[in-house]
N, C-alpha and C positions, 0 to 999 in steps of 0.2 A: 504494500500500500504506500510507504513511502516513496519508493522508487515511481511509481506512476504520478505522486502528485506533485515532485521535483521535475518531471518532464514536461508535465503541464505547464505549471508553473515556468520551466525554465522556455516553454514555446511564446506564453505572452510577454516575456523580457526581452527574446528575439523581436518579437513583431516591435515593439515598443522603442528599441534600441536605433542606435544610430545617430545620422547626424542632426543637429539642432530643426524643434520643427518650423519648416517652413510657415512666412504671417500669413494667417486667413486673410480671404479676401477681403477686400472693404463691401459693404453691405449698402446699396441704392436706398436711396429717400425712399419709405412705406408708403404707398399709395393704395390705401382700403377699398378695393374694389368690390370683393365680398366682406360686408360686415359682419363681425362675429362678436359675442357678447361673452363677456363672464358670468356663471350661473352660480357658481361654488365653489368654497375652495378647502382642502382640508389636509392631512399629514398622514404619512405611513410612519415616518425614521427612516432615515440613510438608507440608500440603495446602491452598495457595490459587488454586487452580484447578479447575472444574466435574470432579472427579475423579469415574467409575460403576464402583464393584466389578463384575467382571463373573466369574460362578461355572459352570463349567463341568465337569460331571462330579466333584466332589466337589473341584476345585481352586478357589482365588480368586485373581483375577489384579486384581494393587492396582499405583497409582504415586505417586511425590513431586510436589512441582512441582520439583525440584532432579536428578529426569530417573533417580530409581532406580526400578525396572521387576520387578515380584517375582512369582511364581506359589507360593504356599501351599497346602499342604494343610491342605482347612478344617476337617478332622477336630481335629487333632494343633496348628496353627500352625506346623511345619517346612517352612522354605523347598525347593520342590523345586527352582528354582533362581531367583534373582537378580542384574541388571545393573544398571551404574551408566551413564547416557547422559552425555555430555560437555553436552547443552544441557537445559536447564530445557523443561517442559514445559507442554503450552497445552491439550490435550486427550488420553483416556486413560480405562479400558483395553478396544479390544475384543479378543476372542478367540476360537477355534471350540477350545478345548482344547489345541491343538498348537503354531500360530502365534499372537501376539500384537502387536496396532496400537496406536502413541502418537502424535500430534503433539507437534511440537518448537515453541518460542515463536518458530524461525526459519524457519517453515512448513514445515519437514519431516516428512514419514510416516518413520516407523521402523516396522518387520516387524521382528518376532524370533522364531525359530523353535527351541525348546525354549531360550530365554536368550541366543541366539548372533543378531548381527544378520544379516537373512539379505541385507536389501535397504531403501536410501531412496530417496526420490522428493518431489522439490519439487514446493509447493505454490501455486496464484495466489497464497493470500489466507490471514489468520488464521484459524486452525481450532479451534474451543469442543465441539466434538462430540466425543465418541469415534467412532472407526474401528466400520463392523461386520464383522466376519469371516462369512461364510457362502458355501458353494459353491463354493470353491475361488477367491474374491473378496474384497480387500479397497475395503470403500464407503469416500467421506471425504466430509462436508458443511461446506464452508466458510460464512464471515459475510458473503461475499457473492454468498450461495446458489448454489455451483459444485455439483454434486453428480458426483463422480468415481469409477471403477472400475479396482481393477487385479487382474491376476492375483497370487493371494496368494507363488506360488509364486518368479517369476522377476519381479516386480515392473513388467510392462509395464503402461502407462497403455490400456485397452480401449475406454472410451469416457468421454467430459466434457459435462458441459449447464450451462447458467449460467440460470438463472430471472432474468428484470428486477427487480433490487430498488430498494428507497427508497435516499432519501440517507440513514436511519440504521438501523442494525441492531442489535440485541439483544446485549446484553454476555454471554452463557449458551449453554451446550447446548443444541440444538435435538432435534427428533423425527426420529431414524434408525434403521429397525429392518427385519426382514422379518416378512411372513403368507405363508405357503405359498411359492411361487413370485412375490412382489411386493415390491416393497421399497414401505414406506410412510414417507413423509419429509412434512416439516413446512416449508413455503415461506411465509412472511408469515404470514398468519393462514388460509390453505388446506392441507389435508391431500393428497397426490398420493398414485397408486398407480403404480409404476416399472418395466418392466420392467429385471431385471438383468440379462440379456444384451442388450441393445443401449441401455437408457437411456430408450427411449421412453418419454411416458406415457400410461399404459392410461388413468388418472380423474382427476378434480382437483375439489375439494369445499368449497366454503368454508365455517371452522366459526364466523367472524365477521368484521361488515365494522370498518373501519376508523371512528374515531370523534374527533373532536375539531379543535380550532381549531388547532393548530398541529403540525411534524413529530412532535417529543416523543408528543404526546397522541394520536395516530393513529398511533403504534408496536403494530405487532400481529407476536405470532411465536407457531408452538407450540413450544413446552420438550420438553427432555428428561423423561421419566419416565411412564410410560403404563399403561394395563391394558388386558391382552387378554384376551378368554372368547372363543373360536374365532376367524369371522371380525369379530369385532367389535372393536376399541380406540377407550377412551378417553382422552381428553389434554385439557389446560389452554394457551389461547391467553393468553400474558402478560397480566394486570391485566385480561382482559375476560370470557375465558367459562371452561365446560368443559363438552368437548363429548364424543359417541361418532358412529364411523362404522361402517358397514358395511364393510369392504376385500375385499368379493367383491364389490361393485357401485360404491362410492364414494360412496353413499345416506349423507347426513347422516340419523343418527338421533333426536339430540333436540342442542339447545346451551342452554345457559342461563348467565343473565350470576355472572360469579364473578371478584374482586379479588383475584387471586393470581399469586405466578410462579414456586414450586413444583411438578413434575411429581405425579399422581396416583398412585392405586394402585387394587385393586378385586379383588372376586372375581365371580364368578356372579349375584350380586343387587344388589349395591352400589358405588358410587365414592366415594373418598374423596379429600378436600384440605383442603391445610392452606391460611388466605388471609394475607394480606400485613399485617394486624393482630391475627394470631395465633388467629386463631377455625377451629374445626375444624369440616368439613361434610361430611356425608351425603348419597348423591344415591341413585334409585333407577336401578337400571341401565337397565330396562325404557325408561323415558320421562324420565327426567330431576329426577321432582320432588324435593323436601327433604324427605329421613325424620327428618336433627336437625342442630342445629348447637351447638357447645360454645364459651365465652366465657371457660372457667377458664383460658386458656394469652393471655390477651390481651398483644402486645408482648416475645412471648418470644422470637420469631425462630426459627421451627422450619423442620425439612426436611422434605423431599419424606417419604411414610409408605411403610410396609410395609405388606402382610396377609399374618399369618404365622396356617394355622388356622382357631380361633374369635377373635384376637388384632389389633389396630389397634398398630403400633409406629413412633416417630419419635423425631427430636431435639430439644433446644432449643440457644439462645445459649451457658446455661451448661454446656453439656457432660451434662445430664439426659437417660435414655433413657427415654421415660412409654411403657405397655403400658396399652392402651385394650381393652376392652370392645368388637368390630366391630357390634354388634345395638344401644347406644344411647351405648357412649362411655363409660360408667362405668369409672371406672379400677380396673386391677388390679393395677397396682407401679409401680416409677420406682425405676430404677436409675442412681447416678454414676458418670458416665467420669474425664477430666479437666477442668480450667476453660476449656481454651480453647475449650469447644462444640463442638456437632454439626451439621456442615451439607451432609453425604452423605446420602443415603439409606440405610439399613441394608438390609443383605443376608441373603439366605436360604440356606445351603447346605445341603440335606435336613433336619435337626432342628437344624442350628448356626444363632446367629444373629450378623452382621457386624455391628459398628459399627466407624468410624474417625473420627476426632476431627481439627479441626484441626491439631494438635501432630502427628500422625500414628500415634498410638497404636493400636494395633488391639486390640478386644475379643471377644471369643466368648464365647456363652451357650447353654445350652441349660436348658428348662423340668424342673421337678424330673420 
């Protein structure tokens, strides 16, 4: 266990290292084209861990790294209810509405069932991913690629598989989700399709090969953060491509090379990402090619993007939330959080819109 979380660890010192960073760009006079309001606004605690809003049924279920555990009504911001976990947290939050999954930084799964813990279960290995909830299941995908199932209910372990990984793994949340009846998880730089009753797997699809002269540089994983239009999802393999599959066949659809290690976003015609020198891209859903790329956000450090709408939404370093134009990018407001930046993904809860801030602050919007 320590040797795996020394390599982790030593992969995000690699990314991070180097030389001085480049100054962000200068940011154009805001011109509020679409107006957007503040509704609410409220506090999780510190977030320096791959934290994913997860919104279910009009509620948002957020957490700290300091292990507080909160289910919000995303209307209002009033807590429906909130726990304080005794350990710091490493991954977080999945949910199906009722129960709610976190990992502990001491590999522990945490269930919590309307706020009350219901059940734990140790873990091989450190866990970057949030839990998913579905089927009366709770998934976990460890860093070194266990992918495990328990009943959400009475917390038996049902079934465990371990994929053969590298000697270094991805400091990040990876790809855990379902389509229909399949769980589709993210293994090196291959996309699986899972069954979740018994673990087998139906497909396995490579969205890129590995590349480069040394372990570092031949680091491939797919990230958390994805778009689906039926059976189709897209997702971003670390610093190499972004790709879509089919997940009713496991037919790679198109992959093209893309420097990024942000998860995407997308609707029906388009994908979008942000890349790892701040440039914003357009993909066509269809086949893959470039409809645009934007260079005004160069060295800003943004996250993972929304599509909220006709609406492109993300964060930057400085705590900036820019609303983009989805058809060519042109912007239409850029609204301040706090300084310690944005580096969740913003959340959608019917017409509300989620931000949380490093600091932990939480913010809500809705369009005028």
């Amino acid at each position: 266990m320590r040797k795996l979380l020394v390599l982790v660890m030593a992969v995000v010192l690699v990314a991070c290292s180097g030389t001085e960073r480049p100054k962000p760009a200068a940011l154009a006079p805001n011109l509020p084209l679409l107006a957007v309001r503040s509704v609410w606004t409220g506090a999780i605690g510190a977030v320096d861990f791959p934290l994913e809003v997860r919104v279910v049924e009009g509620q948002a279920f957020l957490a700290s790294s300091a292990g507080t555990v909160a289910a919000l009504d995303a209307q209002t911001g009033v807590d429906i209810w909130r726990t304080q976990l005794e350990t710091p947290l490493s991954a977080g939050v999945g949910s199906d509405g009722r129960y709610a999954a976190v990992v502990t930084r001491a590999n522990e799964l945490v269930v919590l069932d309307a706020g009350k813990i219901a059940w734990r279960q140790r873990l091989k290995a450190l866990t970057l991913t949030a839990p998913l909830v579905a089927g009366g299941r709770v998934f976990t995908l460890s860093t070194d690629r266990t992918l495990s199932a328990f009943d959400v209910a009475g917390g038996q372990r049902l079934w465990q598989q371990q994929k053969n990984g590298e000697a270094l793994v991805l400091g990040q949340s990876g790809l855990l989700t379902a389509v229909g009846d399949t769980l589709v998880v993210g293994f090196g730089g291959k996309v699986a399709g899972v069954n979740p009753l018994t673990g087998a797997i139906r497909w396995e699809t490579a969205v890129v090969s590995a590349r480069g002269t040394n372990e570092v540089e031949r680091l491939v994983d797919v990230v958390s953060g994805y778009s689906r239009d039926g059976n189709q999802v897209c997702v971003r393999a670390f610093q190499y491509a972004v790709a879509c599959v089919d997940t009713s066949s496991g037919r790679s659809v198109w992959s093209k090379p893309a420097n990024g290690s942000a998860g995407v976003a997308g609707d029906s015609a388009m994908v979008f990402g942000t890349e790892g020198d701040g440039k914003l891209s357009a993909w066509s859903r269809k086949d893959g090619e470039k409809l645009w790329t934007l260079d005004r956000y160069r060295f800003r450090q943004l996250s993972a993007p929304l599509v909220a709408g006709r609406s492109l939404l993300f964060g930057d370093d400085s705590g900036n939330l820019h609303v983009l134009s989805k058809e060519n990018g042109a912007p239409l407001n850029r609204i301040a959080t706090d300084d310690s930046g944005i580096s969740v993904a913003p959340a959608l809860a019917g017409k509300t819109l989620l931000v949380v801030s490093r600091r932990g602050s939480i913010y809500a919007f809705r369009p005028e």
